[in-house]
C-alpha positions as CSV (number, residue, x, y, z in Angstrom):
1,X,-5.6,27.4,86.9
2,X,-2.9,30.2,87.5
3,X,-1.7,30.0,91.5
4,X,0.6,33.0,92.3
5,X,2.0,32.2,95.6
6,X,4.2,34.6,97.8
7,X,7.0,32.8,98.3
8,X,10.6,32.3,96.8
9,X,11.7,29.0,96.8
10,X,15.6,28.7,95.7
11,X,16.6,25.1,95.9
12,X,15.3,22.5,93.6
13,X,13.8,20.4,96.7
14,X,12.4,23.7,97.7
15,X,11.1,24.5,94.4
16,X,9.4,20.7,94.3
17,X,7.3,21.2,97.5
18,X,6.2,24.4,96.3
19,X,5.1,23.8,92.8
20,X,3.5,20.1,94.5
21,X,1.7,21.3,97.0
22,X,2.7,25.1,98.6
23,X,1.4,26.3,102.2
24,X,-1.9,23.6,101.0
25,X,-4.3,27.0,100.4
26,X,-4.2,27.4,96.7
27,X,-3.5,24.5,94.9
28,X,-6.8,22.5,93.0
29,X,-6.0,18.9,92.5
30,X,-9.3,18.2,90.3
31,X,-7.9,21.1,87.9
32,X,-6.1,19.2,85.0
33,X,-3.4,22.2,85.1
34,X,-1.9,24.3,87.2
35,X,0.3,27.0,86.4
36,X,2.5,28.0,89.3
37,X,4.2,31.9,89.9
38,X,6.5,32.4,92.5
39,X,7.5,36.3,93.5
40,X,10.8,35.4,92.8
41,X,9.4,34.3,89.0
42,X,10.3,31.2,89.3
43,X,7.0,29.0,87.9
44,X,6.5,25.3,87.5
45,X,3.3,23.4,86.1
46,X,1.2,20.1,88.0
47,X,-0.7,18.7,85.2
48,X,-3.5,15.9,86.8
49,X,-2.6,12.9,84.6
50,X,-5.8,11.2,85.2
51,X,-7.7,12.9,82.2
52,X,-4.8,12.8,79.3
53,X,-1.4,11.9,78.9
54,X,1.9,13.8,79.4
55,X,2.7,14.3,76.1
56,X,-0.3,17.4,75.4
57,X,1.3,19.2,78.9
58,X,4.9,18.8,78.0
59,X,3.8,20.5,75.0
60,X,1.8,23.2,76.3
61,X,4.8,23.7,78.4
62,X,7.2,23.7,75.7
63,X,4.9,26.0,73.8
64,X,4.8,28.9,76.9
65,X,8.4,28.7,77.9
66,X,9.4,29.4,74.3
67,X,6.5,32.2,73.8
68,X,8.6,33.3,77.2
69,X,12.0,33.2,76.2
70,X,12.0,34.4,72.7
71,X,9.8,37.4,73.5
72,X,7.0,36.4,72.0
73,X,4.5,38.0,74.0
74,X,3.7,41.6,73.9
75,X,2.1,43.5,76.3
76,X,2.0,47.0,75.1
77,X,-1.5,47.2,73.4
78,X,-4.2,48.1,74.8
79,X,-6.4,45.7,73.7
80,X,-5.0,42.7,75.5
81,X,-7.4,42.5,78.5
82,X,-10.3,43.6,76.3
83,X,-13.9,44.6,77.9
84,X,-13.1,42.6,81.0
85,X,-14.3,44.3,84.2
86,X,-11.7,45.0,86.6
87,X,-11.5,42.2,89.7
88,X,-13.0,42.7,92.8
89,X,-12.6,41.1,96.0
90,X,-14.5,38.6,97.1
91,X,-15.3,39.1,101.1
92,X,-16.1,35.8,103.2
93,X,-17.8,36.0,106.4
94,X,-16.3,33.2,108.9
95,X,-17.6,32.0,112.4
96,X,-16.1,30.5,114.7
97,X,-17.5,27.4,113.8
98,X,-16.0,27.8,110.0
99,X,-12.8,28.9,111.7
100,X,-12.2,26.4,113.6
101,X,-12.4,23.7,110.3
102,X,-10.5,25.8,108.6
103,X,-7.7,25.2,111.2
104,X,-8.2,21.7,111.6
105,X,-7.9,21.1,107.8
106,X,-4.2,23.3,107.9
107,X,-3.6,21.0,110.9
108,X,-4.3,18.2,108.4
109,X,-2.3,19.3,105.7
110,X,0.5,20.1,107.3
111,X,0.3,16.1,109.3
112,X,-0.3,14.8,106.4
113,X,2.8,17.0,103.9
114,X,5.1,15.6,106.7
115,X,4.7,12.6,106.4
116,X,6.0,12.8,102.5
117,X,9.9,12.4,102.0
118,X,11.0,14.5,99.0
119,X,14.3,14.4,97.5
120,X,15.2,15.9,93.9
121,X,18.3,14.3,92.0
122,X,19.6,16.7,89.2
123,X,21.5,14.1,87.2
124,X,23.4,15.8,84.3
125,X,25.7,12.9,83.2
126,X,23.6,12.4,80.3
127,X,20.1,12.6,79.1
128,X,17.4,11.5,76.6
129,X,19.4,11.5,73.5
130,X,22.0,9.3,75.0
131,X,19.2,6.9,75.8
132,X,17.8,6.9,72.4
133,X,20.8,6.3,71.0
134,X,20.4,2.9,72.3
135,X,17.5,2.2,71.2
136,X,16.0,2.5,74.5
137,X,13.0,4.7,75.4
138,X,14.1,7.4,78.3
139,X,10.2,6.4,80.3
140,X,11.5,2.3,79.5
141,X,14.9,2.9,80.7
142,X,13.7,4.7,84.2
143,X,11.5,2.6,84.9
144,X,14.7,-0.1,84.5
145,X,16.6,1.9,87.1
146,X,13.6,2.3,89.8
147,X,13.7,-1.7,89.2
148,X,16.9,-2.0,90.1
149,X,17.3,0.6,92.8
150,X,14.3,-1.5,94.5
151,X,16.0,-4.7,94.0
152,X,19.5,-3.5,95.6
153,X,17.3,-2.0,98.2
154,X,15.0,-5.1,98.7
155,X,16.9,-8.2,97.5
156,X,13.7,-9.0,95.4
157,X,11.9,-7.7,92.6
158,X,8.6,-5.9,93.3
159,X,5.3,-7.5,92.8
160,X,4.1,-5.8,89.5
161,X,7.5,-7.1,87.7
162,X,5.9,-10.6,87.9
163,X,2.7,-9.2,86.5
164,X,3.6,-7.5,83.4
């Protein structure tokens, strides 16, 4: 799924919302990927994990972003887009009645967006390689810190600690 929205988010927390979940009108969360475009051309990806693992995204990713950076892609033949007709637009014909559910579901969304608290912490200290270096795996060692930010916060370990 390719989403291009009209916006131009700046900030990494602005970015976050925006790749999560923009204005709630275009995003399909029982697509396994998303690509996101921005009309500032900044992009991000939502992979639904449900179905596979991280690993075949991050790759995909990985895969795109260096077809991107290292000009890899070429768009001066013309036999890219082949014998595809040309789009057309698709014209919906809304009553009231469908209007109105329309506006209760954007209601919804934006009741329910609000009640999220997003924060994004670009930590540049060090990263994966450091980890590995000591043996650790970077998902283990996260997973270590959330731990231990929860016990700080909570003076007790969390539930599933005692389960695993």
């Amino acid at each position: 799924m390719v989403c291009l929205d009209d916006t131009a988010p700046v900030t990494l927390e602005e970015r976050a919302h925006q790749f999560w979940h923009g204005d709630g009108q275009n995003r399909f969360f029982d697509k396994p990927l998303q690509f996101i475009v921005n009309e500032n051309a900044t992009a991000g990806f939502i992979g639904e994990h449900s179905m596979m693992d991280g690993t075949p995204t991050l790759r995909l990713n990985d895969y795109v972003c260096n077809a991107i950076v290292n000009n890899k892609l070429t768009f001066d033949t013309e036999t890219i887009r082949s014998n595809l007709p040309e789009p057309v637009p698709i014209k919906f014909t809304i009553n009231e009645e469908i209007q109105e559910k329309i506006d209760q579901a954007q209601t919804h969304f934006r009741e329910v967006i609000a009640q999220h608290d997003l924060r994004v912490l670009q930590y540049l200290g060090y990263g994966k390689n450091l980890i590995k270096r000591f043996k650790c795996s970077p998902d283990a060692y996260v997973q270590m810190v959330i731990q231990l930010a929860y016990y700080k916060m909570s003076a007790s370990l969390p539930l599933r600690t005692y389960l695993h």
